[in-house]
MARKE-286134 format. One record per residue (C-alpha): residue in one letter; x, y negated, z. Coordinates in steps of 0.02 Angstrom, whole numbers. Example, Ala and Ser with C-alpha at 12.3 -4.5 7.8 and 13.67 -1.06 7.14 Angstrom:
REM MARKE-286134
type_c1_c2_c3
a_615_225_390 .
s_684_53_357 .
This chain:
REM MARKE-286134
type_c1_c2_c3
x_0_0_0 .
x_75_-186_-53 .
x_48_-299_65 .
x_42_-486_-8 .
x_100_-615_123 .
x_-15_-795_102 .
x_99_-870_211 .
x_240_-875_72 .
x_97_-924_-52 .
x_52_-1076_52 .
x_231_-1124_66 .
x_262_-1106_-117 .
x_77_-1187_-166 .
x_145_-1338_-37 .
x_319_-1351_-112 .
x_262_-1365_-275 .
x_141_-1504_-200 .
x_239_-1613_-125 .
x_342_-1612_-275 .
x_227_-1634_-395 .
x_149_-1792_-288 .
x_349_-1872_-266 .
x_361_-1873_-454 .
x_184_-1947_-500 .
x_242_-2086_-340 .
x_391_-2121_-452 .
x_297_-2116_-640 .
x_187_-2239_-527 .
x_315_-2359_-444 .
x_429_-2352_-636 .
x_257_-2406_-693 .
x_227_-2555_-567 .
x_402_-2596_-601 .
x_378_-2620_-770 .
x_236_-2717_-749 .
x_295_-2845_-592 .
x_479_-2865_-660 .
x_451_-3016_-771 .
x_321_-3102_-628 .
x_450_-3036_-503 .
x_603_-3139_-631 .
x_476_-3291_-641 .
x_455_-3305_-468 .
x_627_-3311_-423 .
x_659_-3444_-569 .
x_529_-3563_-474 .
x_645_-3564_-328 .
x_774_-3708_-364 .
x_940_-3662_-356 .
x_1070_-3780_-302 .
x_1192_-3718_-441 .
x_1085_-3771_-596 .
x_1073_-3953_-526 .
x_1175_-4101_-607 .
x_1246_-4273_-563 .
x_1245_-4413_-672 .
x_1278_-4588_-666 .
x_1309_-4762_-730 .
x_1341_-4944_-730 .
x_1228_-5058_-690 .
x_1213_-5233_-768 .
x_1091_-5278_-631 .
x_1080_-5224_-464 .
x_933_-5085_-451 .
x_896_-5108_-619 .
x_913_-4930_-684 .
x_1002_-4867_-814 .
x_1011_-4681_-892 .
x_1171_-4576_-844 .
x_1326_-4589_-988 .
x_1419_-4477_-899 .
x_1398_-4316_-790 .
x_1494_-4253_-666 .
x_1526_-4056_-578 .
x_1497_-4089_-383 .
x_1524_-3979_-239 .
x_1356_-4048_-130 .
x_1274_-4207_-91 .
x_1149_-4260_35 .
x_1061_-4445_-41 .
x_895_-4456_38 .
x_762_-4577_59 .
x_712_-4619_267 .
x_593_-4746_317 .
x_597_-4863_461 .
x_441_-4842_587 .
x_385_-4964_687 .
x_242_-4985_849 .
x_73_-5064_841 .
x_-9_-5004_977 .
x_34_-4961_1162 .
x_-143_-4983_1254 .
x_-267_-4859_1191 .
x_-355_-4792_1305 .
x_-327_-4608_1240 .
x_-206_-4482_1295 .
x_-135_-4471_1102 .
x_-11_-4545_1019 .
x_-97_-4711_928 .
x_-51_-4717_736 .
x_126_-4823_693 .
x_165_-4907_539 .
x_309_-4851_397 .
x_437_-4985_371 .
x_596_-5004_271 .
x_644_-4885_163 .
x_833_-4828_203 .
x_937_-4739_42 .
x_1098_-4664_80 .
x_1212_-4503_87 .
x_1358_-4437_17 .
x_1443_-4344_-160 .
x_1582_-4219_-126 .
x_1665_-4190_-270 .
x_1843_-4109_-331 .
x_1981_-4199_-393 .
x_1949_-4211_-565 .
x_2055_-4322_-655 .
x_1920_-4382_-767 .
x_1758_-4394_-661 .
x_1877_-4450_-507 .
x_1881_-4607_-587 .
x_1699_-4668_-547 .
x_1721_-4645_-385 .
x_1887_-4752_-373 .
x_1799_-4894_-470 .
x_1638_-4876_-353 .
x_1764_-4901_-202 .
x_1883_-5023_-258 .
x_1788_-5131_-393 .
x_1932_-5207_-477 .
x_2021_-5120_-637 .
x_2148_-5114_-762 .
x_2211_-5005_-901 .
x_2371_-4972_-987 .
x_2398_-4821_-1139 .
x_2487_-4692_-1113 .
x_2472_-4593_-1267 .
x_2383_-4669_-1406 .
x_2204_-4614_-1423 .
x_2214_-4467_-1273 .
x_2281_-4507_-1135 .
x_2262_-4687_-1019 .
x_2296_-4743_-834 .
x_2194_-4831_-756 .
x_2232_-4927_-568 .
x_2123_-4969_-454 .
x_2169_-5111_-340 .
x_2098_-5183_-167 .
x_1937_-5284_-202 .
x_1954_-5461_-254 .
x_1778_-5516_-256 .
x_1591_-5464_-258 .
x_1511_-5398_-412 .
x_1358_-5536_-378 .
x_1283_-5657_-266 .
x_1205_-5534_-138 .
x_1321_-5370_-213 .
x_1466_-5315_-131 .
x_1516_-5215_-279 .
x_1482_-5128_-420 .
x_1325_-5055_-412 .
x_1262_-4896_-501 .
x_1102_-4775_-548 .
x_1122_-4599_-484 .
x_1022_-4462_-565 .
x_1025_-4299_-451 .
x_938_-4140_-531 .
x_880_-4017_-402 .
x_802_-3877_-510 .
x_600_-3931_-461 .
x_556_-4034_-636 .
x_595_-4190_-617 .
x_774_-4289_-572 .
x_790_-4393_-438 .
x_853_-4592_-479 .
x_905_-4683_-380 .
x_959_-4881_-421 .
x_1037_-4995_-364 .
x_1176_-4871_-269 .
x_1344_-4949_-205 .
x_1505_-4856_-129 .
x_1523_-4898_38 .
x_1650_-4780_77 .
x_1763_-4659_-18 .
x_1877_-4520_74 .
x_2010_-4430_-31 .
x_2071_-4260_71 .
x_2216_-4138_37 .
x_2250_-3990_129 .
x_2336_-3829_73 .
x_2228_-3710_-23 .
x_2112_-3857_-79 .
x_2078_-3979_-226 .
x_2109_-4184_-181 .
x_1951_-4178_-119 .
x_1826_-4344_-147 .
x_1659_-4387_-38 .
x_1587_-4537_-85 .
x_1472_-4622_30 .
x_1337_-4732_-45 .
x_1208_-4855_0 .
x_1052_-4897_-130 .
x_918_-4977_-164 .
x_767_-4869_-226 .
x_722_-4704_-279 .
x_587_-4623_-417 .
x_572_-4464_-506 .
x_590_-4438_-683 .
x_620_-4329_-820 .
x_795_-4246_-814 .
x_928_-4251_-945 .
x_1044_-4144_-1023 .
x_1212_-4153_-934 .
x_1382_-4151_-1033 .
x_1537_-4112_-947 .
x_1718_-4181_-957 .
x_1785_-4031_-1065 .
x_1946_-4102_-1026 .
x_2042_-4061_-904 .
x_1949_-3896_-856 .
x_2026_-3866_-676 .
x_2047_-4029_-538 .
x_2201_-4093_-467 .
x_2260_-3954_-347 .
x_2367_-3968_-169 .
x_2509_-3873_-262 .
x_2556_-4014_-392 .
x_2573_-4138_-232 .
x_2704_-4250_-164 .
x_2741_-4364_-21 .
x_2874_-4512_-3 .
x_2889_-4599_162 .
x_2985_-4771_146 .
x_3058_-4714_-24 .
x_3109_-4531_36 .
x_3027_-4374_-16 .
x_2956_-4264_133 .
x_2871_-4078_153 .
x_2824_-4109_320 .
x_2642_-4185_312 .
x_2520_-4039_313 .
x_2345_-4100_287 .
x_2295_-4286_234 .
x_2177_-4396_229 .
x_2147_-4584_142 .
x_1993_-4678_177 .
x_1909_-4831_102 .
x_1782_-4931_207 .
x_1707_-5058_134 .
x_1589_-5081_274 .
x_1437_-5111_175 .
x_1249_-5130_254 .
x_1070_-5138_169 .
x_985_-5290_220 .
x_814_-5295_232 .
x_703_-5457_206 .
x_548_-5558_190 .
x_544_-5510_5 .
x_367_-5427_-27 .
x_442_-5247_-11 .
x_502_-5108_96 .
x_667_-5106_-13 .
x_813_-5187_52 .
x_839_-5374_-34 .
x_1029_-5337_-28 .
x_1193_-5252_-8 .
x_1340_-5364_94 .
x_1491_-5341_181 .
x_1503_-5313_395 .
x_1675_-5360_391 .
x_1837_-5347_250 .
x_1895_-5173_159 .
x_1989_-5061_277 .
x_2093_-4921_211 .
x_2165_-4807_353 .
x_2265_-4641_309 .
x_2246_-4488_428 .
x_2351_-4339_443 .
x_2450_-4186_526 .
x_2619_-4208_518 .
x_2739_-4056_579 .
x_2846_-4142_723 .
x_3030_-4108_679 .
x_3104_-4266_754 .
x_3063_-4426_807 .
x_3060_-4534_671 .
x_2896_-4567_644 .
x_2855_-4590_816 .
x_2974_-4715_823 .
x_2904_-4804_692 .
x_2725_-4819_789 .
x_2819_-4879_959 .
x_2926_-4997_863 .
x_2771_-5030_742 .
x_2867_-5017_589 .
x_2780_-5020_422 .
x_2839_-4902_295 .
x_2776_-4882_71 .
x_2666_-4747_75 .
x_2647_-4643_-87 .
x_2547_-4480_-129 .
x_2550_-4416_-305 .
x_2473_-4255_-397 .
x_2525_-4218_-557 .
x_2449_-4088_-696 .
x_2577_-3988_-809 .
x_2459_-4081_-948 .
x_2507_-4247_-871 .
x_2351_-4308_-773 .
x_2411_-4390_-626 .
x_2328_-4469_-458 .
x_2446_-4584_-376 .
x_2402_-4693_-221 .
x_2528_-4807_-165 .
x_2521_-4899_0 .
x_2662_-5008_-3 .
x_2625_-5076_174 .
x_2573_-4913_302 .
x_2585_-4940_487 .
x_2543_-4790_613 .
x_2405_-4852_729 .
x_2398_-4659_833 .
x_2536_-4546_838 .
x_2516_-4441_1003 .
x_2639_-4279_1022 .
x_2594_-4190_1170 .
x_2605_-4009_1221 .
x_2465_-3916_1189 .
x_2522_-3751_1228 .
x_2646_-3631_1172 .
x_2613_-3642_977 .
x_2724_-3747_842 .
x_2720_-3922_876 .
x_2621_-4031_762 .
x_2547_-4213_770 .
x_2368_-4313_735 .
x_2411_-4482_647 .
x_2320_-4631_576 .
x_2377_-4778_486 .
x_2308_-4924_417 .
x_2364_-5015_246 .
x_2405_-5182_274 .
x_2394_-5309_123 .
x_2572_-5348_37 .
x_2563_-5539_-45 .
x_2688_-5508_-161 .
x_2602_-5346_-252 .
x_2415_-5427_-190 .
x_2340_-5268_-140 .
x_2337_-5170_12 .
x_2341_-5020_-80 .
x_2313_-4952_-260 .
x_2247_-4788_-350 .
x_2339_-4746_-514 .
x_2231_-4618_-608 .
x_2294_-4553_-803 .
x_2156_-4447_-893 .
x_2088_-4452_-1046 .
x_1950_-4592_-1004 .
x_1988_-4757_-1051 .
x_1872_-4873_-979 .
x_1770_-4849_-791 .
């Protein structure tokens, strides 16, 4: 007599069950895929994303008039945004809540960091420092221009010269924003790192509008890099500054007014230009402390130069160390925090100037 076993029946009846219902599941989700991919792609390409946004810019004939970008630049982040001034009209209310208050000013401001490019680096310079000139180099590639200290305002009521920002975010439309001004520029260099630019800027108002189509510099395709860098000290080459940083202040402020608007009626000055230079300097010897006790001004020079021959040169003929602190912190290598501040030299009639050769002509 053959016995048949139904529990091995059962097992094999489940077995082939289970998969049978795991490959219908995936027939099913390959289906669903097929079907949600594309929505799935769409949806993603309505978030913005920060690395198909652009920066352009121009010059403005008239303050916060605005004018459409004629050149673009490749930034590393920026933070312009639009705050508004709020102000009380009620205290006594007889309610436990918080009684309505009233929008005021509107405030425009934030910052560009950008590489060292030796073309777009220029705009920033000639935001900062106003004043230009230009000599060839080569013959219908390459230029220098210099940027010297400020020698007057751009305008009755304009510290300087004033520009339209267009920032694309990836959501439709561009931000514009007229009527912008540099009101401080910071040029860092640290090993491992481009000269490094943040722009700080003041403006005037702000509208969306349709974006543009940015262009590029296509030449030169990499920035001005910490390797190609150099440092003289009254006249005399050194490798011991480690990190380094210059800064221009103009010390700019938006002034509000009885004008019919919540924009600001101006841009003007707190106080002069101020250029201070920061840095680490390894402490071998006492020189340079010397030269803050004894106050000693020394030519200050920093220069990065491409194989191709761009070239960023600042030149502070007149430096004088304001901090230099060596202490002990501990058992490590000795190094030292110093600032400086450029002092104006009458004979040369700048405090300090930027020397920038690229194949732009005219900022």
């Amino acid at each position: 007599m053959i016995r048949f076993d139904s529990s091995l029946t059962r097992q094999g009846v489940r077995g082939k069950g289970t998969l049978a219902l795991k490959s219908a599941l995936a027939r099913s989700y390959a289906v669903l895929g097929a079907v949600f991919a594309p929505y799935a792609e769409r949806r993603l390409a309505l978030h913005a994303q920060g690395f198909l946004g652009y920066l352009g810019l121009a010059k403005e004939t008239t303050w916060g008039t605005p004018v459409v970008p004629t050149d673009y630049m490749e930034i590393l982040r920026e933070s312009l945004s639009l705050t508004t001034d709020r102000f009380d009209v009620k205290n006594i209310v007889s309610k436990f809540h918080e009684p309505d208050d009233v929008d005021g000013v509107d405030r425009i401001a934030g910052d560009i960091v950008m590489m060292g490019h030796p073309v777009s680096a220029g705009h920033f310079l000639k935001a900062a420092m106003n004043t230009v000139s230009g000599t060839v180099v080569l013959s219908g590639f390459l230029w220098t221009t210099k940027f010297i200290s400020v020698k007057s305002e751009f305008a009755q009521g304009v510290a300087s010269q004033p520009y339209t920002l267009e920032v694309f975010r990836d959501v439709t439309s561009a931000s514009q924003i007229a009527g912008a001004i540099c009101s401080q520029l910071q040029m860092a260099i640290t090993p491992n790192q481009d000269l490094r630019f943040t722009a700080s800027w003041i403006g005037k108002s702000h509208l969306y509008k349709a974006s543009t189509t940015p262009t590029f510099p296509s030449s030169s395709l990499n920035p001005l890099t910490f390797d190609t860098s150099s440092i003289q000290i009254a006249g005399a080459a050194t490798a011991r500054v480690e990190a380094l940083t210059i800064t221009v202040d103009n010390q700019l402020e938006g002034i509000p007014a009885l004008n019919n608007s919540t924009q600001i009626a101006r841009i003007r000055r707190r106080g002069p230009q101020m250029i201070t230079v920061t840095g680490t300097l390894d402490f071998q010897d006492i020189t340079e402390h010397l030269d803050f006790l004894n106050q000693t001004e020394r030519a200050f020079v920093l220069s990065l130069t491409k194989a191709d021959s761009f070239q960023f040169v600042a030149d502070i003929p007149r430096l004088v160390y304001t901090a230099f602190a060596p202490t002990l912190a501990g058992r490590e290598r000795l190094t030292v925090q110093f600032t400086g501040k450029a002092r104006f030299k009458t004979s040369s009639d700048v405090a300090a100037s930027f020397a920038l050769t690229s194949t732009k002509s005219d900022y």
